[in-house]
PyMOL CGO cylinders between C-alpha atoms (Angstrom):
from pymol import cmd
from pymol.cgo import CYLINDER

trace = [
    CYLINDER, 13.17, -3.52, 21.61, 13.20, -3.16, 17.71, 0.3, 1, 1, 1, 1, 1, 1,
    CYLINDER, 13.20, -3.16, 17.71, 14.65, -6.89, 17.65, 0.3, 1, 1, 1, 1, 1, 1,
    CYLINDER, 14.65, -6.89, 17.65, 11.98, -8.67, 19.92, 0.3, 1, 1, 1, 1, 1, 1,
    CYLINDER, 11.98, -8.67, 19.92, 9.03, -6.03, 17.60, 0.3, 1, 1, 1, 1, 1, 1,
    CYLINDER, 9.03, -6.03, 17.60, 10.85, -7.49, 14.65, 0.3, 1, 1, 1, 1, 1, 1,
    CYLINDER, 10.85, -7.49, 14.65, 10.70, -11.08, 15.92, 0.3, 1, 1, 1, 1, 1, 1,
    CYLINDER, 10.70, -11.08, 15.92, 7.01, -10.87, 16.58, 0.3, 1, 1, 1, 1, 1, 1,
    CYLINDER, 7.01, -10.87, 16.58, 6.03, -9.06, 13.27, 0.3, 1, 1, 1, 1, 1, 1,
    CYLINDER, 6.03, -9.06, 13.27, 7.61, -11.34, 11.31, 0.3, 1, 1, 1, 1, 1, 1,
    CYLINDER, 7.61, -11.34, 11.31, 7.95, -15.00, 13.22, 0.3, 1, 1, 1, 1, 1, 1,
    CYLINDER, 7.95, -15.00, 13.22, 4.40, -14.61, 14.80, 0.3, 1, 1, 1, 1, 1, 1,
    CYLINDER, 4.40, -14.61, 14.80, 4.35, -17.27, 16.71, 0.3, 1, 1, 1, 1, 1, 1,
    CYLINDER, 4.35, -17.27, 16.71, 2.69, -19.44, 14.42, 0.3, 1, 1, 1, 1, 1, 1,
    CYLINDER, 2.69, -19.44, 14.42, 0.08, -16.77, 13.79, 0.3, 1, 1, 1, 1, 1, 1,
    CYLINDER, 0.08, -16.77, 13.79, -0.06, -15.36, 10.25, 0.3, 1, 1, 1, 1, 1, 1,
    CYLINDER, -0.06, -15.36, 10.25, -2.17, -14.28, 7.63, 0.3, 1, 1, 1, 1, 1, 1,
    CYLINDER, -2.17, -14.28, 7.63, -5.95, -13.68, 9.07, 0.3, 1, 1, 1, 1, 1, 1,
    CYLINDER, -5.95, -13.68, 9.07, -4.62, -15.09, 12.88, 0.3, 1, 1, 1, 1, 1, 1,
    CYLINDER, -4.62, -15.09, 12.88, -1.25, -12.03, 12.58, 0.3, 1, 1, 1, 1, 1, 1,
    CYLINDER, -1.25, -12.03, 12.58, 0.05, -10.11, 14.85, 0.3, 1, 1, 1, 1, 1, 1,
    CYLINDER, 0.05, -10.11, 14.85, -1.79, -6.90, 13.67, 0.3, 1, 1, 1, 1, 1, 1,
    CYLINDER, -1.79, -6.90, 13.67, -5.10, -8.39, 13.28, 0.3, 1, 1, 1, 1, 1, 1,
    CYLINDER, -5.10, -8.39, 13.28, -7.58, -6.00, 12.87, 0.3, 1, 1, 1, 1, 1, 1,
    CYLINDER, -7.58, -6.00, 12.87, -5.70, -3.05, 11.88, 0.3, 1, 1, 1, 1, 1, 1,
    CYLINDER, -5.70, -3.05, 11.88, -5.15, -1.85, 8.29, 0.3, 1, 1, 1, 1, 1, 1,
    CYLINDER, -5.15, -1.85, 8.29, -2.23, -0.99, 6.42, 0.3, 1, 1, 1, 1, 1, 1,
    CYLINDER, -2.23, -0.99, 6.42, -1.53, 1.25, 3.23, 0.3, 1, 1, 1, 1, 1, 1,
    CYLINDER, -1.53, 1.25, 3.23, 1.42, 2.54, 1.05, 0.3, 1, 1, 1, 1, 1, 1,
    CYLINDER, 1.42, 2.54, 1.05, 1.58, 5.59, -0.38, 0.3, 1, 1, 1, 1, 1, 1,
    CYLINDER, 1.58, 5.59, -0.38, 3.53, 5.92, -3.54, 0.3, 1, 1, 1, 1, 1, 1,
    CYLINDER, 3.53, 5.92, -3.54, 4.66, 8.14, -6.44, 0.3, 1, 1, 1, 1, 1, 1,
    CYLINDER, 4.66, 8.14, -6.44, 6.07, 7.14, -9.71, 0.3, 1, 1, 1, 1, 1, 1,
    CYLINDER, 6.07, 7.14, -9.71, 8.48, 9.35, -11.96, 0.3, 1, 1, 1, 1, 1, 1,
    CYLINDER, 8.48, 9.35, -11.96, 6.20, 8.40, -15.11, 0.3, 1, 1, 1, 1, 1, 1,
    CYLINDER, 6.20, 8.40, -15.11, 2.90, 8.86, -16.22, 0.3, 1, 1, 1, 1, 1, 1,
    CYLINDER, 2.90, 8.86, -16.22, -0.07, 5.98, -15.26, 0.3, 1, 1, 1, 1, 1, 1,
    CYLINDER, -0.07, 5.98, -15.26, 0.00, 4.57, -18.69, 0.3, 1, 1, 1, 1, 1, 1,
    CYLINDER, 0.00, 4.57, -18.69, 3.76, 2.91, -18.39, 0.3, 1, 1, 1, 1, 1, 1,
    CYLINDER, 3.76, 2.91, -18.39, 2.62, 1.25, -14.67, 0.3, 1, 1, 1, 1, 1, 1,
    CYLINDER, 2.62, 1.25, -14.67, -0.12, -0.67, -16.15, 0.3, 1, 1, 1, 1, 1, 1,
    CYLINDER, -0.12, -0.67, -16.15, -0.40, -4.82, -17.52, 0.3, 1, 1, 1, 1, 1, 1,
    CYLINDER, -0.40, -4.82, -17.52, 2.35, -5.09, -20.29, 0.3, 1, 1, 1, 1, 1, 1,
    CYLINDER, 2.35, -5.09, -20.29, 3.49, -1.56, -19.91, 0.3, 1, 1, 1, 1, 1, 1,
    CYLINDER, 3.49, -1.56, -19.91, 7.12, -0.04, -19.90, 0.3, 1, 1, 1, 1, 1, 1,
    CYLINDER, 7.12, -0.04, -19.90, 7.39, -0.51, -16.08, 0.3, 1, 1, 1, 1, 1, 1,
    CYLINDER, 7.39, -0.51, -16.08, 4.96, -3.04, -15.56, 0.3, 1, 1, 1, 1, 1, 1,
    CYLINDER, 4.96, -3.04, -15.56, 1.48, -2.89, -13.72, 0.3, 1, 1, 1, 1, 1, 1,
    CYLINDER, 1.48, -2.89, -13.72, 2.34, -1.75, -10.85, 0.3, 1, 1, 1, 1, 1, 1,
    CYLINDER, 2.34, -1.75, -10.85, -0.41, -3.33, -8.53, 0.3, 1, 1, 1, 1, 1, 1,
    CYLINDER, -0.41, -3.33, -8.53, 1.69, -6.62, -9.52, 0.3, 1, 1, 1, 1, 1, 1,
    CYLINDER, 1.69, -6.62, -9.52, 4.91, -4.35, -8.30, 0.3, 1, 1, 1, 1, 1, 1,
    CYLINDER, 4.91, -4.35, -8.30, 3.01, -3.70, -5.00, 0.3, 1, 1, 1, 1, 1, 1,
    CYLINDER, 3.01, -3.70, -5.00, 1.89, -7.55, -4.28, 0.3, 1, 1, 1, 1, 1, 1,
    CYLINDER, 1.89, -7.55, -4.28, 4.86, -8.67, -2.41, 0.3, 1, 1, 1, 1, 1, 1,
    CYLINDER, 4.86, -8.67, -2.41, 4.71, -6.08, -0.37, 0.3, 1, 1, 1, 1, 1, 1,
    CYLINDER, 4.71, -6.08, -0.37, 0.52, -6.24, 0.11, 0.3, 1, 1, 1, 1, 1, 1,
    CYLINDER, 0.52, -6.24, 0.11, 0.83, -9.94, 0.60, 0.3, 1, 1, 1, 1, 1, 1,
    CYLINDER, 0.83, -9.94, 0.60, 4.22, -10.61, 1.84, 0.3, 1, 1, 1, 1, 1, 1,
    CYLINDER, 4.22, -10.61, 1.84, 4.63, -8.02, 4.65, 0.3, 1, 1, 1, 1, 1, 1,
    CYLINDER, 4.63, -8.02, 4.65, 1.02, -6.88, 5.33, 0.3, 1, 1, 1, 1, 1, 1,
    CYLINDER, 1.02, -6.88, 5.33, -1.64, -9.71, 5.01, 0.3, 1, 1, 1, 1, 1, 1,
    CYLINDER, -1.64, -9.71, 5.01, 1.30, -11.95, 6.38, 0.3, 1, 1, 1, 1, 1, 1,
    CYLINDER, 1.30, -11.95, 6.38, 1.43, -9.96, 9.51, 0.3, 1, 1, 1, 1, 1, 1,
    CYLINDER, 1.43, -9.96, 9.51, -2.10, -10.01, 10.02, 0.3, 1, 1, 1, 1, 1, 1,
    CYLINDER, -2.10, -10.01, 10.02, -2.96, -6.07, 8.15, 0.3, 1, 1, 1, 1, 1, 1,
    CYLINDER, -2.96, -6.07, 8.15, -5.69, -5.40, 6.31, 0.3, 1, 1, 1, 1, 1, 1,
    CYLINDER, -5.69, -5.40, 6.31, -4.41, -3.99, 3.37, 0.3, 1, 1, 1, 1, 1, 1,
    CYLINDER, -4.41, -3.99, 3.37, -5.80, -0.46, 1.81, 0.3, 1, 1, 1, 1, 1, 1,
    CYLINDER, -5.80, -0.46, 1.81, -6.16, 0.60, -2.10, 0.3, 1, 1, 1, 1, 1, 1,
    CYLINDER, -6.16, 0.60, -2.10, -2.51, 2.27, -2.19, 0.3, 1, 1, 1, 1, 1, 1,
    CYLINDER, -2.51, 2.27, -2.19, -2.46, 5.92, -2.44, 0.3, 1, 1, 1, 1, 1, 1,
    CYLINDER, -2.46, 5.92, -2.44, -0.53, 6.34, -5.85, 0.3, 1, 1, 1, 1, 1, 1,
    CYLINDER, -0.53, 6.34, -5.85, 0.50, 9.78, -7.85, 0.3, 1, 1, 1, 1, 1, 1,
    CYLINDER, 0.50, 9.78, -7.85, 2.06, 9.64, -11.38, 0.3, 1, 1, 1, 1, 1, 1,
    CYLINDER, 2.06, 9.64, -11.38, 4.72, 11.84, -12.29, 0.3, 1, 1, 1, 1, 1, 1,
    CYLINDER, 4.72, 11.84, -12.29, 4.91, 14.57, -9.99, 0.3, 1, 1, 1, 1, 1, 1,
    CYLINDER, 4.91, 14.57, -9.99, 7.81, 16.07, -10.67, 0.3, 1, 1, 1, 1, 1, 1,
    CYLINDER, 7.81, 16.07, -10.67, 6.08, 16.93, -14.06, 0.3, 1, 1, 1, 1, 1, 1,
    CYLINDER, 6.08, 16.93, -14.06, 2.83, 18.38, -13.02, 0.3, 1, 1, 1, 1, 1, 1,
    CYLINDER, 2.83, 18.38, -13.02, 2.34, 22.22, -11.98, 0.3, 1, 1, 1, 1, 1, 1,
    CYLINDER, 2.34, 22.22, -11.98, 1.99, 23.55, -8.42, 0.3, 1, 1, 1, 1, 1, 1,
    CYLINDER, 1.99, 23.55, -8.42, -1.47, 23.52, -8.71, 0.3, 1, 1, 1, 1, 1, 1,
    CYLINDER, -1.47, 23.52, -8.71, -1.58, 19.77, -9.70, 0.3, 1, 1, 1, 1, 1, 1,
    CYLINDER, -1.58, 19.77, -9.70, 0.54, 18.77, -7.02, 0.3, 1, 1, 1, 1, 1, 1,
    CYLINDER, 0.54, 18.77, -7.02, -1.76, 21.06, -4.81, 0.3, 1, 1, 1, 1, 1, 1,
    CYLINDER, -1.76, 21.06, -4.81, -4.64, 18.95, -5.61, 0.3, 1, 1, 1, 1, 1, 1,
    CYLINDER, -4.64, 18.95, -5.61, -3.07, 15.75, -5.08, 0.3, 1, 1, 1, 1, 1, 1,
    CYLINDER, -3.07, 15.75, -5.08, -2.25, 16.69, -1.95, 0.3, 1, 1, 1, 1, 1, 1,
    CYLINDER, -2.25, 16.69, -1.95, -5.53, 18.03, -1.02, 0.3, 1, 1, 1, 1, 1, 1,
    CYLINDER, -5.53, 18.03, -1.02, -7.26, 14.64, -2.45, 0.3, 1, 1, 1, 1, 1, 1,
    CYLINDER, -7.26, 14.64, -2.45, -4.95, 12.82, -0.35, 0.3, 1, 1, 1, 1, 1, 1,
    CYLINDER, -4.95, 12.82, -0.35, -6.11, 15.32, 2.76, 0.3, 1, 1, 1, 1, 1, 1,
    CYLINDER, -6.11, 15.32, 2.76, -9.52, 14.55, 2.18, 0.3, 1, 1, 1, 1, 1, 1,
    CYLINDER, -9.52, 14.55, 2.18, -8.61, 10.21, 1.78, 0.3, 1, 1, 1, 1, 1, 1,
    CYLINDER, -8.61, 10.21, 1.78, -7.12, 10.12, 5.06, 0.3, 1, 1, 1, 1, 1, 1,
    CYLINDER, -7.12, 10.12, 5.06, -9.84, 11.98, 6.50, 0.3, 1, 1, 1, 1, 1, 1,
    CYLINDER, -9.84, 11.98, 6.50, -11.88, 9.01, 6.23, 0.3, 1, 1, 1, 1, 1, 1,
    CYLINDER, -11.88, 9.01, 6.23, -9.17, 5.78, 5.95, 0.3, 1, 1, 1, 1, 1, 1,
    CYLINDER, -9.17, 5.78, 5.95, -10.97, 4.18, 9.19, 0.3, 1, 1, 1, 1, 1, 1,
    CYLINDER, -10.97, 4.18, 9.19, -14.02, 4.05, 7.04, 0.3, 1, 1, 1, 1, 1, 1,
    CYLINDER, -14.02, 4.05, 7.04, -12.30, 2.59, 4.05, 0.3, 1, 1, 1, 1, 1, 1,
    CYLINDER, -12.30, 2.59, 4.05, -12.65, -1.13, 3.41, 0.3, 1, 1, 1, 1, 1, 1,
    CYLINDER, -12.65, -1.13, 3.41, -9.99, -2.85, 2.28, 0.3, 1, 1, 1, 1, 1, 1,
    CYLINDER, -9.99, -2.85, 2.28, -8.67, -4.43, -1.19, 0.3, 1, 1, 1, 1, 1, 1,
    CYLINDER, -8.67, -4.43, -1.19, -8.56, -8.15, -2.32, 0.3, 1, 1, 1, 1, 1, 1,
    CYLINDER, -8.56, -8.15, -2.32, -4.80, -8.69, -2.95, 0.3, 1, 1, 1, 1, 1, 1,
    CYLINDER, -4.80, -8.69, -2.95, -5.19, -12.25, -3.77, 0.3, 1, 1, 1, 1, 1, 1,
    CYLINDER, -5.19, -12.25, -3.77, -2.86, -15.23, -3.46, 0.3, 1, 1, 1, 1, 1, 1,
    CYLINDER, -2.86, -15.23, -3.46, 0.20, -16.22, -5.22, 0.3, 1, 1, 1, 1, 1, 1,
]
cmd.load_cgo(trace, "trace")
């Protein structure tokens, strides 16, 4: 079963992009990073990390057909208080809540 689910994800069939498999559905990541925003952005330490996501936006989702959602994305964890990490997780509560109303991004093209 999880070949022939791979081999339609993924070979389609000829249909790809806006005519994929999971046309009509949406897709998003949720992510945390071990640093703080300011090294995950254009020219930072680790790069801006929307550009780290693409491949993944692009190459898997929109390729199988997923609309793709604004990724859900927490900074340094690990180095925030209880209460912090308390409201991060009640933010992302409240964001999932609503995700069928959310439109989704413009990843672009390579």
């Amino acid at each position: 079963m999880i070949e022939c689910l791979q081999w339609v994800a993924f070979d389609g069939g000829g249909r790809f992009y806006e005519n994929g498999v999971f046309k009509g559905k949406k897709a998003m990541l949720s992510v945390t990073m071990g640093g703080p925003q300011d090294l995950y952005v254009k020219d930072g330490w680790n790069g801006d990390l929307d550009a780290i996501l693409r491949p993944i936006h692009r190459g898997v989702f929109e390729f199988t057909g997923f609309s793709v959602l604004e990724p859900q994305k927490v900074f340094g964890p690990a180095r925030m208080s209880q209460e912090e990490r308390s409201d991060e997780l009640e933010r992302y509560g409240q964001r999932l809540a609503a995700i069928f109303d959310e439109s989704p991004i413009d990843v672009g093209h390579y």
